[in-house]
Structure formats: C-alpha cells, structure tokens
N, C-alpha and C positions, 0 to 999 in steps of 0.2 A: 497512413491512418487518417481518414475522416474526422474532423471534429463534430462533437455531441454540439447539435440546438443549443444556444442560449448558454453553454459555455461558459461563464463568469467568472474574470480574473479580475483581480486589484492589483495594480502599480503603486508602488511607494515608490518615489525617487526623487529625489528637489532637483536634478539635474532635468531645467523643463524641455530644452531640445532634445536630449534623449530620451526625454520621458514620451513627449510626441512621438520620439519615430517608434517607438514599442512600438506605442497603442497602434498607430497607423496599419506599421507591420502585422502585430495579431486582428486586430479586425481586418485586416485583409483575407487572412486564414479562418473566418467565422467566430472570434473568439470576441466576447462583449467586456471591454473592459471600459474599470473605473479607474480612478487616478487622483492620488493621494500625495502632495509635496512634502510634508513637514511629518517629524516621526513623534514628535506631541498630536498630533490627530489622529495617528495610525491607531492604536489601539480603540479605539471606539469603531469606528470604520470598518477595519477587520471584523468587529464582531458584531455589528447592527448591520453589514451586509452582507456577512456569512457566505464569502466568495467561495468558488470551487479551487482555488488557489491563490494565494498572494504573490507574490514578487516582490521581493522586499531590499531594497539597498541597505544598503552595511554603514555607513555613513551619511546621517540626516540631521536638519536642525530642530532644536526641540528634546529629542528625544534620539538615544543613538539604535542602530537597527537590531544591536544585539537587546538589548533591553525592550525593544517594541515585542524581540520574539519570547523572548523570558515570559513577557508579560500576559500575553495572549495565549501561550502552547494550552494551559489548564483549562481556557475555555474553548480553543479555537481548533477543530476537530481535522481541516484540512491542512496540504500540503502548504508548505512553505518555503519558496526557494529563494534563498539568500544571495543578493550581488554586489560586488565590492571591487574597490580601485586598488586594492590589498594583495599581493600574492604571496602570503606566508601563511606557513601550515600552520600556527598557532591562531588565525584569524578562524580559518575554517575547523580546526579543532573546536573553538569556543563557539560556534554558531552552530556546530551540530551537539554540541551539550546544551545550547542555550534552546533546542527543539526545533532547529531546520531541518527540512529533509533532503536540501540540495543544496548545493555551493556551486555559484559561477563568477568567475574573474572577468571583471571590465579589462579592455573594450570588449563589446556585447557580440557576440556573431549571431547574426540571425537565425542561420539552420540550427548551431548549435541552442538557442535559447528554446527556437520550437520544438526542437527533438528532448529537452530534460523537463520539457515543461506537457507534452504526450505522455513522456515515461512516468512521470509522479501522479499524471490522472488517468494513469493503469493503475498503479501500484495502489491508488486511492479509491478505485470503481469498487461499489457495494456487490455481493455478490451475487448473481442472478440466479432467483430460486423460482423454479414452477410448479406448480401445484395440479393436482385433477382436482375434478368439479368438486369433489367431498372435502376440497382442502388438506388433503395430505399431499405433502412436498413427493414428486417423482423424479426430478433432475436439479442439480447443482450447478452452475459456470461461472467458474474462476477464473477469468481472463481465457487462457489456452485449455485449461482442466475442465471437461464436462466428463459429468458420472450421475450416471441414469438409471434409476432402479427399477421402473418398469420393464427397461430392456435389460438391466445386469448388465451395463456396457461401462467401458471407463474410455473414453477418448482426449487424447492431449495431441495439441496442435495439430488435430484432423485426423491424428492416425488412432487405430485402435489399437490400443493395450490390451494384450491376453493377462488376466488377472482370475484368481481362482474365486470360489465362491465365499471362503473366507477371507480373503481378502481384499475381495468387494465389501464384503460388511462392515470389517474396520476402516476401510478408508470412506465410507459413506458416513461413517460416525464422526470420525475426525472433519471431512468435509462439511458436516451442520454446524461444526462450533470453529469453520476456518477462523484462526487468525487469536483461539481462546487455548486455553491448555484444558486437554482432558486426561485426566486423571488417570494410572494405569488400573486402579480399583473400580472404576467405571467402567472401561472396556473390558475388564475381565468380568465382571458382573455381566454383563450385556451379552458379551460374545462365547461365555465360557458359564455361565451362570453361578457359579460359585464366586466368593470374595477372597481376595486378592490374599496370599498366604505370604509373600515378599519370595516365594521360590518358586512360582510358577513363570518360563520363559517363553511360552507360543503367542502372547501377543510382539514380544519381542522379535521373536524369530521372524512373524507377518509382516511386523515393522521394516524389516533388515530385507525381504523380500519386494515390500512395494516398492522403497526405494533406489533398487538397483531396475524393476522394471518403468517405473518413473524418471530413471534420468539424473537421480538426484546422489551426492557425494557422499559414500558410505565413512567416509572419516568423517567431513566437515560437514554435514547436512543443510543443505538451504531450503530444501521445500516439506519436509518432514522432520521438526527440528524435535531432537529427546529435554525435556526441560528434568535435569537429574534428579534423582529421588521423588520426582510426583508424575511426568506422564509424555504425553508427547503434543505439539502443536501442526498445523497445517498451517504454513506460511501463504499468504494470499496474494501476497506480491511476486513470488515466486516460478508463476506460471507463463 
C-alpha cells in the first residue's frame, strides 16, 4: 500500500529515543509526523492538530494514556492506536473501552507498527462518492466495494458480483448511509412502497442473499450487519 500525500500522524511517547526512531522510521515511509512527550499536552494537541492518526503510549507523565484517550475519543473523530510496555489483557481490554482502535505491545516492531497503523487508515478512509455533472451520486467506493448505478454493477476486490436488480437497489441504499443504520421501514418504503407491517420478509430474504454473494458470515455478519428490531448497517471497514 502506498501512503496518501501529507499523511499526518502524532506520537505521544516520553520515551524520546524511541520516539525518534518512530518518526525517522514513518517519514521514511512518507508519513508527516508530530511528536508529543508528556500526556498533560496530549489532549490539546490531539485536537488543535486534528491528525489522521495518533499513536499513543499507554504510560506517560502528566497525564496517563488511557485517560488522554477517554478524554479526547468525544471530540477526536480519528483512529487511535494505543502502545504499552504492558502485556495483560486487562490493559488492552481498558484501552479499547477507553476508545482505542488498536493495541500494540512494546518492544515496537517496525513492519508490524506500519502495517496496524495502514490497516486503521483503511478502516478510517471517508467514502469515495462520484457524482455526474447534475450532481447525482452514480458510484460508491468502500475501500474494495465499488457499486455503480449507472452501470448496475457491484464490484469487490476487482471481481464482479452477479447481483439481481433488486438487490442492486438495497445494497445501493445501504451503501449511501455506509457505516449509519437504516431502518427496515425505510427500505421497505423505498424498495417495496408500502410501510413496513413488522411481517413482511423480502427485504430480509435480499439481505440473507447479498451476504452470502458478498462474502460475508451468514451467522455472525461483519459486512452487512442486522441491528435487531430497527434495520440493517453496511460496515465500512469491512471491505
């Protein structure tokens, strides 16, 4: 994977020779970072330079790193990967309630720091929506999911999915509110014109349909997830 231009990470870490060989290391990789020692500054930081990602040590002075993430997750809208000299599963239990999106155990291994820290600005990329010239949306791209309604096409990781033509429509509807829950009274409205009587099951059944030609686990669903009793979601990170 190439890195995006301009790239912007923040380091928190008081540990300052490791904190150099980060940085050294990612801007070697094109990544523009800043650097942060103490975890009483992080929270300002964090949020007046509104990085594409933090990197945040688990133990700092000032301020300790689960509380810098507490503190920030409300306003602070990007990934944030947690690192600590810690290996107990109660560390990292508490750091992903505290609003981490990632947990890495010191000593730091460089492939593996750049490969979680690629994987969270996937999982993080806005969705890429194209428009015609009138400004109506004609394609979607969800990381590997492009679905294109000028062509009726649904393509994942390059290949084409044969999908029918109503199941083009729900999953293009789900696909405008990736990552939101819509309602199954919405999609029945929409796809079915009539309001949802709580016994009508074809958008279910389309549901239970795109998922097994999508890839996705018809017990435990990760890319088409059911949110019970109100509708279903289109996971964005998923693809």
């Amino acid at each position: 994977m190439t890195t995006i231009p301009n790239t912007h990470l923040l380091l928190i870490e008081d540990d300052h020779e490791l904190a150099h060989w980060i940085c050294d290391y990612l801007a070697e990789k094109s990544f523009t970072v800043s650097l942060c020692h103490r975890g009483d500054e992080a929270p300002q930081q964090i949020l007046s330079l509104n990085p594409d990602l933090v990197i945040l040590d688990g133990m700092l002075p000032g301020l300790d790193g689960l509380d810098v993430c507490k503190q920030v997750r409300p306003q602070y809208p990007g990934p944030i990967l947690m690192l600590t000299a810690r290996d107990e599963d109660m560390d990292e239990v508490l750091g992903l309630e505290m609003g981490a999106d990632d947990y890495l155990t010191k000593p730091v291994r460089a492939r593996v720091l750049l490969a979680r820290i690629r994987a969270l600005l996937r999982r993080h990329s806005p969705t890429n929506v194209a428009q015609d010239p009138a400004g109506n949306t004609e394609r979607i791209e969800i990381q590997g999911l492009l679905v294109d309604r000028s062509a009726r096409t649904v393509t994942l990781q390059g290949e084409t999915i044969d999908v029918s033509s109503k199941e083009f429509d729900l999953l293009w509807l789900l696909a405008k509110s990736a990552g939101e829950l819509v309602t199954r009274d919405f999609l029945t409205q929409s796809l079915r014109g009539f309001e949802y009587d709580g016994f009508d099951r074809s958008i279910d059944l389309r549901i239970s349909r795109l998922r097994k030609k999508l890839g996705d686990n018809p017990v435990a669903p990760f890319r088409i997830k059911t949110v019970w009793g109100q509708g279903y979601q289109l996971v964005r990170e998923a693809w």
